[in-house]
N, C-alpha and C positions, 0 to 999 in steps of 0.2 A: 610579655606578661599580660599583656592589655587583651591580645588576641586568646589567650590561652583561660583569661577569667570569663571570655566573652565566651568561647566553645564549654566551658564547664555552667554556666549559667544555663547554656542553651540546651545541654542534655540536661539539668534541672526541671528547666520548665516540663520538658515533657514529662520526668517522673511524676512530677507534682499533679499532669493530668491535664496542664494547660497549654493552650493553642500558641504556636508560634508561626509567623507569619514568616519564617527561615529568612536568608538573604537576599537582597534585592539582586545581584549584579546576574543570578543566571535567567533572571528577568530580561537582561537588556543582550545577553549573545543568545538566547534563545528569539528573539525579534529579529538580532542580526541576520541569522540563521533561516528563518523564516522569510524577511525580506530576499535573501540573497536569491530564494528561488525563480524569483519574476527578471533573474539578468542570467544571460549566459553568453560562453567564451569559446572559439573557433582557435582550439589548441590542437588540433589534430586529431582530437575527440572535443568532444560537448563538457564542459569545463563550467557547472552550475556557480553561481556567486555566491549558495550555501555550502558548497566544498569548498568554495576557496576562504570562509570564513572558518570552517571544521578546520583546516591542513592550516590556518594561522593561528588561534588559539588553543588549539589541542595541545603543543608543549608547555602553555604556561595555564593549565588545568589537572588535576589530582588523579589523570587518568592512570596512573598506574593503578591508587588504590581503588578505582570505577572497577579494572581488570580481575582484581583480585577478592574484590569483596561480590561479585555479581556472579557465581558459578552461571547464570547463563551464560552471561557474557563472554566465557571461554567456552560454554561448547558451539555455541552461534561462530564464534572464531574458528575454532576446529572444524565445523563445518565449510566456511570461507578457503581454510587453507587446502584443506581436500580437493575443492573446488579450481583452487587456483592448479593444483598438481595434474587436475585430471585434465583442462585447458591446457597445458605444457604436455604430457603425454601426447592426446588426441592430437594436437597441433606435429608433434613431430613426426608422429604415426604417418598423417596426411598431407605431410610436406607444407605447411600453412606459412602465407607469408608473415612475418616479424612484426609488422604493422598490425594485422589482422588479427596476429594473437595476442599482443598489447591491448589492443582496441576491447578485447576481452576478458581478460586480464585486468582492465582497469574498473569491471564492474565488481564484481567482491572485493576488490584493493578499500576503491573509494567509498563503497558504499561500507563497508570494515571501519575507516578512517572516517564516515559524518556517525554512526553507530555509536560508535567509543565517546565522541563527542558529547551527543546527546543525553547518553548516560551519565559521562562525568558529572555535566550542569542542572540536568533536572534531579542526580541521584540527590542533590543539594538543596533543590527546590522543586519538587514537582510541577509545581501551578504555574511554575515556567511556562510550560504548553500550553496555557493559555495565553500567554505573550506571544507566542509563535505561530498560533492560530489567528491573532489579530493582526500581525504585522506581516502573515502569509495574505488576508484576506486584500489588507491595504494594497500593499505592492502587486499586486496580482490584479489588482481592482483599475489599477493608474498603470502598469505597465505590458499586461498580460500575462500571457501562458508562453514563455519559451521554447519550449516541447513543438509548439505548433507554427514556430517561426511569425511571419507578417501574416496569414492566413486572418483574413476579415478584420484586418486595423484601420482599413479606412471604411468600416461600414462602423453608421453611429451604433451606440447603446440604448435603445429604446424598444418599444413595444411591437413595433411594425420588424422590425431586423428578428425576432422573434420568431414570427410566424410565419414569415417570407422561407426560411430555410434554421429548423432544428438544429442543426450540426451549428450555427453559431452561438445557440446554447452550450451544448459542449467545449465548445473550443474558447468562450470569450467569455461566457456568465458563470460556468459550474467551477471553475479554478479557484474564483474568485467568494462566492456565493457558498462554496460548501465548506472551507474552512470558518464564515462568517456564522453559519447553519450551527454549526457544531459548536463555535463560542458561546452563541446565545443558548441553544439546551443546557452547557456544563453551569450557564448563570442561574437557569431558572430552573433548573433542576437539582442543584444543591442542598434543599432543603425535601425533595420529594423527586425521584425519579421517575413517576407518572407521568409529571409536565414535562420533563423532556423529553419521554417516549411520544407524547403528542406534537410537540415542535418536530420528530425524526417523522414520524407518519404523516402528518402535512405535508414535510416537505419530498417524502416520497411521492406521493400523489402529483405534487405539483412536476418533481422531475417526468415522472410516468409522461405526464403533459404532453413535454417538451420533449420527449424521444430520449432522454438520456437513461436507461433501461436500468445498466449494471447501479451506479450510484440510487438513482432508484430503490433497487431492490437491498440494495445493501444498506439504507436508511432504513426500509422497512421490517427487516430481520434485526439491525438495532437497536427499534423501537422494541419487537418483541423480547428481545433478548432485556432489555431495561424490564420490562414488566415481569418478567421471570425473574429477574433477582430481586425486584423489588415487594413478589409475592413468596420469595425466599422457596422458588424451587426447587426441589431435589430429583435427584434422577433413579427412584425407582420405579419396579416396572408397570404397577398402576397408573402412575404420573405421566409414567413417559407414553402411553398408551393414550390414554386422557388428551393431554397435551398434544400428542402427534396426530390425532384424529383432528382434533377442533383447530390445527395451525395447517392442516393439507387444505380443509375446507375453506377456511378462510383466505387461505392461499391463493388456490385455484379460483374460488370467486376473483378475488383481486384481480387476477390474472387473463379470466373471461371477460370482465370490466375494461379490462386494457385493451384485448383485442378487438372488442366493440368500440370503442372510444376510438382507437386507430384508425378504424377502417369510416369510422363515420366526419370523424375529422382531418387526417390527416394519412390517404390511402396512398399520396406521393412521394411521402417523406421516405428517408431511409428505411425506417422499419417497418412502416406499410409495405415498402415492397420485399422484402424479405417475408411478411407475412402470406405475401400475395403468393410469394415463389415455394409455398408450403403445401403440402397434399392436404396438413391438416393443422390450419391456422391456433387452434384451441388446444393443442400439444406443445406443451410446454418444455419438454424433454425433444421433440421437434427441431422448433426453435432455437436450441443452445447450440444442435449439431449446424440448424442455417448459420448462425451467429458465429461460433467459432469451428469452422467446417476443416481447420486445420489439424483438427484430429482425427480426422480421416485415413491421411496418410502419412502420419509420424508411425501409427504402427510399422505400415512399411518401409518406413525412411529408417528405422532401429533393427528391423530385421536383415536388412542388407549391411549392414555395419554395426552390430549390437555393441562390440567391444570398446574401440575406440572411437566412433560415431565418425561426422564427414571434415570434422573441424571445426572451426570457429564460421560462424557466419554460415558455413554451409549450403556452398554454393550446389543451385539446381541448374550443369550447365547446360542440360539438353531439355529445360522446362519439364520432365517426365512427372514428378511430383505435382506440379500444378496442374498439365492436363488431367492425370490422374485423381485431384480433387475434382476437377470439373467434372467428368465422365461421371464421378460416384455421385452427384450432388444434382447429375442431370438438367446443371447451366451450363451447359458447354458453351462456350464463346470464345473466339480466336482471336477477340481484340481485345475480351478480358485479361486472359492468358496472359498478350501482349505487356497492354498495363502492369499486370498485377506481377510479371515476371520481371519486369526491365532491369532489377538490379540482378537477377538469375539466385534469388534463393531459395530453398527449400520448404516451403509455407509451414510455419511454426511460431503460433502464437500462441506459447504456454512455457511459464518457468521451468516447470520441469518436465516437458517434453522436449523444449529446445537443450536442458542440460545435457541431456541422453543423445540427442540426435549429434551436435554441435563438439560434445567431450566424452560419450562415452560412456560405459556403466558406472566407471568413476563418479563422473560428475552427476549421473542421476542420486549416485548413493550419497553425494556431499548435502544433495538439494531436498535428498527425502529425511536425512538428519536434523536441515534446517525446520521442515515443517513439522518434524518430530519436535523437535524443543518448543518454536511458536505453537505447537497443540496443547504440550504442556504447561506453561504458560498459562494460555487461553482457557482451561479448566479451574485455574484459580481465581481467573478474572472476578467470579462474584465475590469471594472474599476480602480483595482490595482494600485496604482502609483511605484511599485516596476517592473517595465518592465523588467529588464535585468532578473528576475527571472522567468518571464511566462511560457518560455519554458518550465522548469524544474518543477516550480509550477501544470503547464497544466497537465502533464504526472504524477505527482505524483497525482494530485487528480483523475483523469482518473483510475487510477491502481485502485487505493482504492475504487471505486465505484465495480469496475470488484470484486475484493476482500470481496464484502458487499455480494455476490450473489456466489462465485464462489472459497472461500478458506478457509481452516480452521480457527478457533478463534483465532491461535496464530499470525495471520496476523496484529490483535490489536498490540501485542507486537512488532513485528518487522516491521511493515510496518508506523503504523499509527501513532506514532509520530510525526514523518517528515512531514506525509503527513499533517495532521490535522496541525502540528504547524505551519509549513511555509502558509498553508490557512488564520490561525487566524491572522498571525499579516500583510502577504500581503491584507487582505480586513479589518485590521481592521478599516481605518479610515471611514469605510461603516457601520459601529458599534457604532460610537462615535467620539469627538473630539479626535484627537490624541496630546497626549502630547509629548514634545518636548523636555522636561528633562531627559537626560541619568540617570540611576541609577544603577551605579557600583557598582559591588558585594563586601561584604563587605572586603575583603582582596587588593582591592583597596584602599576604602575610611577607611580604620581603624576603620570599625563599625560608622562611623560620617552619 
């Protein structure tokens, strides 16, 4: 009775117009959640400690009605399972070892399984994500980036490890440093999203710096995207005209600023010389092909097996695809090759280039479903009524788009939880009515 006066009090408050501060507890498994990401487990695949917190709590959480009440949330599913069919297809097509196609298989499974999760608990409390933003920042901060194994743990945290070599920005400060970015805009931005389009543009800048390019840019297109809602843009076709003139220009300075700054500071580093290896450094469209050149030959890698693609992993056993990058990109190198072949795959770093090559048209069609729904989604985004989370919302669905085009499959697991979940329940009332009844998990209400 106790619980049941408390859930009718709490759809009260909201009729009456006033602020509720909802329940604490999806506070403390969204931290869980958050922390688990800086530990990881050698099960035969990569086994994050934020899945094994989702795959322990998710039974004693309201997920069924997460399931039911989120129509995203089943077509995101329905994409997932498509996903999983077309992996089992392709895989038998190609005779793919059991292992191999598990090993794939376990990326829509689990990244399905931290999804479901996140939605259950933030559908409860949103500002959850902010607990998960601090306790990603922590643990990340004292333990590192798992993803990149011992890679620079015995070099200190200071200003000198810095400038010595960029790539330990990436790999040891931006893990840490851009979940922190993002707490601080959703604080100070709360009341005005100006100021945190100005903390996103800072700290674009400052990544620019440090070579970290993608986060970069994806803070900076945050930043504008904040000042667009918060100038309450609309998209017609004067505006969009308007707008699309004065954000190329702005752009493209940014972007001439950066290659100047590169070349005048830092002409060694990674992306100096990918600048350097450029006909025409100031080509921005250029640069994406240096950057991710492995779309060079996925065309051809889907034309020689459109239907059911080469398998899982997709092995390149005669290197032909990676000479074939090289040749087109005019770095030919036989030790590169070497290097960048040793596990013999077929160079594909893109979600849904790899779907296609890897499972097939199937699995291309699971993957272009998925980005179908996160578009839709992503169109409601300004309407939100969860404001103090824009910021962080903005930039996380921003990444994940850059990610649909530009990272491997595992980005499902580790990326798009958050991203996808914190989307579904910030636009869900763009979805449906939204119900007003907390439903505590059952170690709350004693299974009642």
């Amino acid at each position: 009775m106790q619980t049941a006066a408390t859930s009718i009090h709490f759809a009260h408050s909201h009729a009456q117009g006033k602020t509720s501060r909802g329940p604490f507890w999806p506070h403390i498994l969204m931290a869980l959640f958050g922390a688990g990401w800086a530990v990881s487990f050698d099960v035969g695949v990569r086994l994050y400690g934020g899945e094994i917190v989702a795959l322990v709590c998710l039974p004693i959480l309201p997920w069924k009605s997460a399931y039911r009440r989120h129509r995203m949330v089943r077509s995101i599913f329905g994409a997932y399972s498509l996903w999983v069919a077309a992996i089992i297809l392709a895989d038998l097509w190609n005779g793919t070892g059991l292992f191999d196609s598990a090993r794939n298989m376990a990326t829509p499974i689990l990244g399905g399984i931290s999804l479901l999760f996140v939605v259950s608990v933030t559908a409860q409390n949103p500002k959850a994500l902010l607990s998960f933003l601090a306790a990603t920042a922590l643990a990340k901060g004292i333990l590192g980036e798992p993803l990149y194994g011992d890679r620079f743990s015995e070099v200190a945290l200071e200003l000198a490890s810095l400038t010595a070599d960029t790539n330990f920005f990436k790999v040891r400060v931006d893990p840490f440093l851009t979940p922190a970015i993002l707490l601080i805009a959703c604080w100070l931005g709360r009341k005005n999203l100006l100021t945190a389009a100005v903390v996103l543009v800072s700290a674009s800048l400052g990544y620019f710096v440090f070579d970290a390019r993608s986060s970069g840019l994806v803070f900076f297109l945050s930043a504008m995207t904040l000042v667009a809602i918060y100038f309450r843009f609309r998209p017609r076709m004067g505006q969009i005209l308007i707008a699309g003139v004065a954000a190329t220009a702005l752009s493209y300075s940014a972007y001439v600023a950066y290659v100047d700054y590169t070349f005048a500071n830092n002409p060694l580093g990674h992306n100096g010389q990918q600048l350097t290896r450029m006909e025409d450094p100031y080509n921005p469209f250029e640069l994406i092909i240096e950057g991710r050149s492995e779309w060079l030959v996925i065309p051809s890698a889907i034309a020689e097996r459109p239907i059911f693609g080469w398998g899982s992993w997709a092995i390149d056993k005669d290197y032909r695809f990676t000479y074939m990058r090289e040749v087109i990109t005019g770095s030919y190198n036989f030790e590169s090759v070497e290097r960048e072949s040793y596990l013999g795959f077929i160079p594909v770093h893109s979600l849904l280039g790899s779907t296609w090559v890897w499972s097939g048209l199937l699995g291309f069609a699971a993957m272009l479903r998925l980005l179908i729904s996160a578009s839709t989604m992503a169109s409601r985004l300004p309407r939100s009524p969860e404001r103090i989370l824009l910021p962080a919302v903005t930039f996380f669905t921003l990444l994940m788009f850059w990610h649909f085009f530009f990272s491997p499959p595992q980005a499902v697991r580790l990326f798009f939880p958050v991203a996808l979940g914190c989307l579904i329940v910030s636009t869900r009332e763009e979805f449906g009515k939204r119900r007003r009844l907390v439903q505590h998990p059952y170690w709350v209400t004693g299974g009642r």
